[in-house]
C-alpha positions in Angstrom: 22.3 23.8 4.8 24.7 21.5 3.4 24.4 18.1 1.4 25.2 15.4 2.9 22.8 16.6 5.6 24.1 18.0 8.5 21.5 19.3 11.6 21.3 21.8 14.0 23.6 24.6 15.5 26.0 25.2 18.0 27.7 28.5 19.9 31.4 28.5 20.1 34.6 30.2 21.0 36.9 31.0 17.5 40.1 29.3 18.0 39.1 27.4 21.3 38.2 23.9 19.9 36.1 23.4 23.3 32.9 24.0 21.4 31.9 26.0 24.8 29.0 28.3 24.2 28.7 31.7 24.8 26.0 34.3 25.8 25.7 37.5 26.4 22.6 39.7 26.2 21.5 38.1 23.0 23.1 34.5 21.2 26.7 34.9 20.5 28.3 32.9 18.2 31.9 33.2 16.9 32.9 30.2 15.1 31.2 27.1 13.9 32.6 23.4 12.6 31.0 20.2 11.6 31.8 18.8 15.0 29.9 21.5 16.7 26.9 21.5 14.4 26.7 17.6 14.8 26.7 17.9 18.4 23.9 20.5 18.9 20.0 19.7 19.8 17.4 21.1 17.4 16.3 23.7 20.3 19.4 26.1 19.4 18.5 26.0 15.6 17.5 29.6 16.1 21.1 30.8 16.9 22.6 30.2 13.2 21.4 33.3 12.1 24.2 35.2 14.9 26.9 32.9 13.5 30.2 34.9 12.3 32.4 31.8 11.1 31.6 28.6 9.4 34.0 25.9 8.9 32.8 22.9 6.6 36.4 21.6 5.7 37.0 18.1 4.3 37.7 16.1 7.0 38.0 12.2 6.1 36.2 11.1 9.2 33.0 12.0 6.5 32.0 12.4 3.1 32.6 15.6 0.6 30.3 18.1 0.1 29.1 18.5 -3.5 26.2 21.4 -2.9 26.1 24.5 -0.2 22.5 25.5 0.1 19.9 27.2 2.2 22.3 30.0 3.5 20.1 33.4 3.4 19.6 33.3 7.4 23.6 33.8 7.8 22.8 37.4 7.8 26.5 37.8 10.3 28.5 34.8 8.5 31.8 36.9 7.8 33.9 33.6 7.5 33.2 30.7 5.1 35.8 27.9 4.7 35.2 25.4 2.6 38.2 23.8 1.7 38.8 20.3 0.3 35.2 19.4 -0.5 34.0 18.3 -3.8 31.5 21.7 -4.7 29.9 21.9 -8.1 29.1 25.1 -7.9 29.4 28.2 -5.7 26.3 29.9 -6.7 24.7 29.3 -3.5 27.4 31.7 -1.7 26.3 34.5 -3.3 23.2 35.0 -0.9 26.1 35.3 2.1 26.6 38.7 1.4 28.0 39.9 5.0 31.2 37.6 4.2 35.2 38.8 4.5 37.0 35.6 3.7 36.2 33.2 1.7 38.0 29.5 1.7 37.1 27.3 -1.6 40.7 26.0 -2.3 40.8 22.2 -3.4 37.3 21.5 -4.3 37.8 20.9 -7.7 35.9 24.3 -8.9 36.2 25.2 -12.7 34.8 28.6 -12.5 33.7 30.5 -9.1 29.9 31.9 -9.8 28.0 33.9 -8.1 30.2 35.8 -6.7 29.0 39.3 -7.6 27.1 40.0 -4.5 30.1 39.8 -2.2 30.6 43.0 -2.0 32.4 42.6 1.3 35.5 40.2 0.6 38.3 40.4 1.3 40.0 37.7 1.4 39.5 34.8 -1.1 41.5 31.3 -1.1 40.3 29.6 -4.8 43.7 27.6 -5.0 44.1 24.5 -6.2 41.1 24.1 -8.7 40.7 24.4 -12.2 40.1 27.7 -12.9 41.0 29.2 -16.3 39.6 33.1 -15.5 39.8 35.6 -13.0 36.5 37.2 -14.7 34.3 36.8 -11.7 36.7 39.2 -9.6 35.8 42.5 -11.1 32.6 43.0 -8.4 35.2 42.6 -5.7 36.0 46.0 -5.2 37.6 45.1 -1.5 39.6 41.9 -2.5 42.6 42.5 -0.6 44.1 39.0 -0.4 44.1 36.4 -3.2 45.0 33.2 -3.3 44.5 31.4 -7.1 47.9 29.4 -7.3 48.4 25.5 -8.8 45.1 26.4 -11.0 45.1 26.5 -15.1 45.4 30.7 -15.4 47.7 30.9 -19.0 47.3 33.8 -20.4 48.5 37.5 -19.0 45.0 37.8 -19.9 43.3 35.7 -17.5 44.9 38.3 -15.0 43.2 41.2 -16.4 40.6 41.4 -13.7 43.0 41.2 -10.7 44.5 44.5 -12.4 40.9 46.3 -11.6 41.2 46.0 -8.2 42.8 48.8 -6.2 42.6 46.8 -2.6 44.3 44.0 -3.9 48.2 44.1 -2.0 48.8 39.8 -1.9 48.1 37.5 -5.3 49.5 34.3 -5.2 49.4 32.9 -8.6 52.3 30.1 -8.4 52.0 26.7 -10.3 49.9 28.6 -13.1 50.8 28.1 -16.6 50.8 31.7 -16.7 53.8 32.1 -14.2 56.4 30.7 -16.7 55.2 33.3 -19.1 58.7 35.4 -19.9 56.6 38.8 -19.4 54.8 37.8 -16.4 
């Protein structure tokens, strides 16, 4: 699923740290971390494709990731936070298409592709990269919440896609070339 390899699957509570699993009738999962995926046997493999929430965050306690792949049996995934890793592309996201928020800020990004297919997102943190376009926004019809400050946006023009989107009530576009722009 991710390079450097990481195993397995866990069940968890969002927001309780405990990594405690849950069941009801069928596999429940709410929120997944490294920690939890690193501390699962291979016999609850089968549970990944109920997970709602994946968070694959830099921590220094291990290395960056540099490529996301294999994520087509996330059929539920609605959260994906991948903040601080080093990704060269975001291509493989695009198969994800059940998620809501999206978290690729700091991961030294020059262009977000495969986007397209998200269809359901609405929320989307892409701060702190290089990225000179908001092109790949137009197929976002649901973006509500956006997040593309301290990037390289410099022209009013680089903003003409965020313009397309009637959903859109928070941009954050601080530390852009573009917001010293007199007309801005």
């Amino acid at each position: 699923m991710v390079s450097p390899g990481v195993g397995g699957a866990s069940a968890g509570q969002e927001g309780s740290g405990s990594g405690r699993r849950t069941r009801t009738t069928g596999p429940e999962i709410c929120h997944m971390t490294e920690a939890l995926i690193r501390r699962t046997s291979n016999s609850t493999v089968h549970t990944v494709h109920a997970l709602e929430s994946l968070d694959l965050s830099y921590k220094s306690s291990r290395g960056k990731i540099r490529v996301l792949e294999n994520l087509n049996g996330l059929t539920r995934l609605q959260k994906l936070v991948l903040k601080g890793n080093e990704l060269v592309s975001t291509t493989h996201v695009s198969v994800v298409t059940t998620l809501r928020l999206l978290n690729v800020a700091h991961c030294g990004l020059f262009t977000l592709q495969g986007l397209n297919t998200l269809q359901t997102l609405t929320t989307l943190d892409c701060s702190q990269n290089s990225l000179e376009s908001l092109s790949f926004l137009v197929p976002l019809r649901l973006l509500q919440n956006l997040s593309a400050h301290n990037n390289k946006l410099a022209n009013l023009g680089d903003l003409d896609a965020a313009q397309q989107l009637s959903h859109l009530s928070t941009l954050t576009l601080r530390g852009n070339p573009v917001a010293s722009l007199s007309h801005y």
